[in-house]
C-alpha positions in Angstrom: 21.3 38.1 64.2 22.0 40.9 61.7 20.4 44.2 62.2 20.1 46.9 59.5 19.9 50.4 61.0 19.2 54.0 59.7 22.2 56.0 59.2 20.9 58.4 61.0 17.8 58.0 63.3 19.5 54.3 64.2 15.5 52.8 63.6 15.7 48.9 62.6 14.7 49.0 59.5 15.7 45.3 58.8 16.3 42.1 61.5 17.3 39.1 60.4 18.8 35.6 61.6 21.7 35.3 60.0 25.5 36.0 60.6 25.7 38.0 56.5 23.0 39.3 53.9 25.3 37.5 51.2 22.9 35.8 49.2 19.6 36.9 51.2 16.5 37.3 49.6 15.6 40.9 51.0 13.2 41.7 47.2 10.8 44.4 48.2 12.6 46.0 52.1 12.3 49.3 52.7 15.3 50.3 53.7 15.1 54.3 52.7 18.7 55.4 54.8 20.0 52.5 56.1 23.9 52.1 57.1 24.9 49.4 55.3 28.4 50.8 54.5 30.8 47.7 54.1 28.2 45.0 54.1 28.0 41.8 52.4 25.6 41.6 50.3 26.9 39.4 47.3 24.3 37.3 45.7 22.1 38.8 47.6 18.1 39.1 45.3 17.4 42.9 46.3 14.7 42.9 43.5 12.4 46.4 44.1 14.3 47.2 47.1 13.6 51.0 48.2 17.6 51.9 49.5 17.2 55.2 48.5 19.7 57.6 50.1 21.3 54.3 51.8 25.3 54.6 52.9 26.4 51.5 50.3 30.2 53.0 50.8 32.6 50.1 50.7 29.9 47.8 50.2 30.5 44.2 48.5 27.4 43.5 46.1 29.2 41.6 43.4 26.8 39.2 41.4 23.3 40.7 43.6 20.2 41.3 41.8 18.8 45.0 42.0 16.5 45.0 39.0 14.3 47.9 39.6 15.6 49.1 42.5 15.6 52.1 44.1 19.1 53.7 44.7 18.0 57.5 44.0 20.8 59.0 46.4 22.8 56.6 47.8 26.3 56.8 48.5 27.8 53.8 46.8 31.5 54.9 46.8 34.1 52.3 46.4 31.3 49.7 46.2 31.4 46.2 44.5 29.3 45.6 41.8 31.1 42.9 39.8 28.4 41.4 37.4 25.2 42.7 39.9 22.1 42.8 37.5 20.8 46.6 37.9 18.3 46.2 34.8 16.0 49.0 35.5 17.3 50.0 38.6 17.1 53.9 39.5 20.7 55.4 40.6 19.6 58.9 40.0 22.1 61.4 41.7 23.9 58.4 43.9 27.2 58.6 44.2 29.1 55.7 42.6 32.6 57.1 42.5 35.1 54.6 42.2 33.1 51.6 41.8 33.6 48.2 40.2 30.7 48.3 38.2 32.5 46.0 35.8 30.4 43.4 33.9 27.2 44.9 35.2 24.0 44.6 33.7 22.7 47.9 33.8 20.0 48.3 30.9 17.2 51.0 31.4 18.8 52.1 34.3 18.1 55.7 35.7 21.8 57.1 36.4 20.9 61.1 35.5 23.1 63.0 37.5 24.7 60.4 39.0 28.7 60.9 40.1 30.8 58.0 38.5 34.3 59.3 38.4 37.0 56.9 38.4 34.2 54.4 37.9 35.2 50.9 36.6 32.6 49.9 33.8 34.4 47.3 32.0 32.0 44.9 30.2 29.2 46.5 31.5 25.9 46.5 29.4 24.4 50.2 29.8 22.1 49.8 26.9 19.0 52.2 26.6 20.1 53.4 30.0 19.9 57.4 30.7 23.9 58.3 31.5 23.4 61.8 31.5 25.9 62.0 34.2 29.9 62.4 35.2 32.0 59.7 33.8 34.9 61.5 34.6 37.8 59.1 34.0 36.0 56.0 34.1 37.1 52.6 32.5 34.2 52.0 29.8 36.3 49.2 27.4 34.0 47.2 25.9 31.3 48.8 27.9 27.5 47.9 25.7 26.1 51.7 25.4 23.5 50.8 22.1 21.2 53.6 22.1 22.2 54.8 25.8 21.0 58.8 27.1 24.7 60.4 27.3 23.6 63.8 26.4 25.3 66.5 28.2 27.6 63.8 29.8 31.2 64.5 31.4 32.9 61.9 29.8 36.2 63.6 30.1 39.2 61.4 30.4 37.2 58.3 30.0 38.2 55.3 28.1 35.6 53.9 26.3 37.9 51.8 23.8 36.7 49.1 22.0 32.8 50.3 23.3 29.5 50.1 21.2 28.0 53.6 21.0 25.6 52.6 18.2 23.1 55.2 18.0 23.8 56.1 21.7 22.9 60.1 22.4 25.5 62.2 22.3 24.5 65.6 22.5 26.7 68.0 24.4 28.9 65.6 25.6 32.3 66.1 27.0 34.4 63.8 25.2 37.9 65.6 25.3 41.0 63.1 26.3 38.2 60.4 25.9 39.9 57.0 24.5 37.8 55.6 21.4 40.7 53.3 20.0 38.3 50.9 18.4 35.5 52.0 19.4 32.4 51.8 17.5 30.6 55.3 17.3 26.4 56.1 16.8 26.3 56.0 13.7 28.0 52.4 13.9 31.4 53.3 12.3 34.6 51.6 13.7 36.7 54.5 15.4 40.6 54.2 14.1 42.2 57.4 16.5 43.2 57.4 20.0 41.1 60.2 21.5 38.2 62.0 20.7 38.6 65.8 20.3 35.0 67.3 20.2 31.3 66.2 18.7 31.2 68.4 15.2 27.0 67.4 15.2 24.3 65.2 16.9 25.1 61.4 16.8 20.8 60.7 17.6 19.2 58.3 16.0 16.3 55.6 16.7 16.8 51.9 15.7 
């Protein structure tokens, strides 16, 4: 018998008969605050599930299904992501530091003000997502961010190498130290130099 708690208040917010959540169906829970740091929860089909402001630290959730999810707060550091489909999912100021995020499918997502220093994004799609949030350091190679939100970003550090920024917003990003080495920028141009030193104009544009 597994049962999910609230960080805080300790109210079951979840029971169920099983010895893991890997694989689960648990589409729609409320589980608003629940403790689920280090939990297993690979494969798990979290579709619509309300974990807002839910302790995810340490938490394995490689190949799980959040679309439109509700993340807005949670602590997600040093969590697995590994290929989890997030399409539409709202992250908004959770804390994803240090997390595989690394062949995620994270289109439309809501990540505005979201903390994903030291992140891993390789792979990841973040297409028509809003990124308007700290990337500080990340790995983004190869990362799909077509007509992403990155305006005002902290992208300091990050290496987005070999990335697709076509028509992806741009204004007021931090991009010093950021790797671009074959990168492809908005406007669609193949990117020859190592780093990228400052944005000289707005990269907008609508496909």
């Amino acid at each position: 018998m597994i049962e999910v708690r609230h960080k805080k208040t300790q109210a079951v917010l979840l029971r169920m008969d099983a010895e893991s959540l890997a694989g689960k169906k648990i589409s729609g829970a409320k589980l608003r605050g629940a403790n689920l740091s280090g939990a297993d929860l690979s494969g798990a089909n979290l579709v619509t599930t309300d974990l807002r402001e839910a302790d995810l630290r340490g938490a394995n959730l490689s190949g799980a299904t959040l679309n439109e999810a509700s993340l807005r707060g949670a602590n997600l550091k040093n969590a697995t992501l590994e290929s989890a489909d997030c399409t539409s999912a709202n992250l908004q100021d959770a804390n994803l530091t240090g997390c595989n995020l690394s062949g995620a499918v994270l289109r439309y997502a809501v990540l505005a003000g979201s903390d994903l220093a030291g992140a891993d994004l390789t792979g990841a799609d973040l297409s028509m997502a809003d990124l308007r949030a700290s990337f500080h350091n990340c790995k983004a190679r190869r990362a799909d961010l077509r007509a992403a939100d990155l305006t005002g970003a902290d992208l300091v550090g990050a290496d987005l190498s070999e990335a697709d920024l076509t028509n992806a917003k741009l204004t007021g990003a931090k991009l010093v130290g950021a790797k671009m080495h074959g990168a492809i920028d908005a406007a669609g141009h193949r990117c020859g130099g190592a780093k990228m030193q400052k944005i000289s104009r707005p990269w907008w544009r609508f496909w």
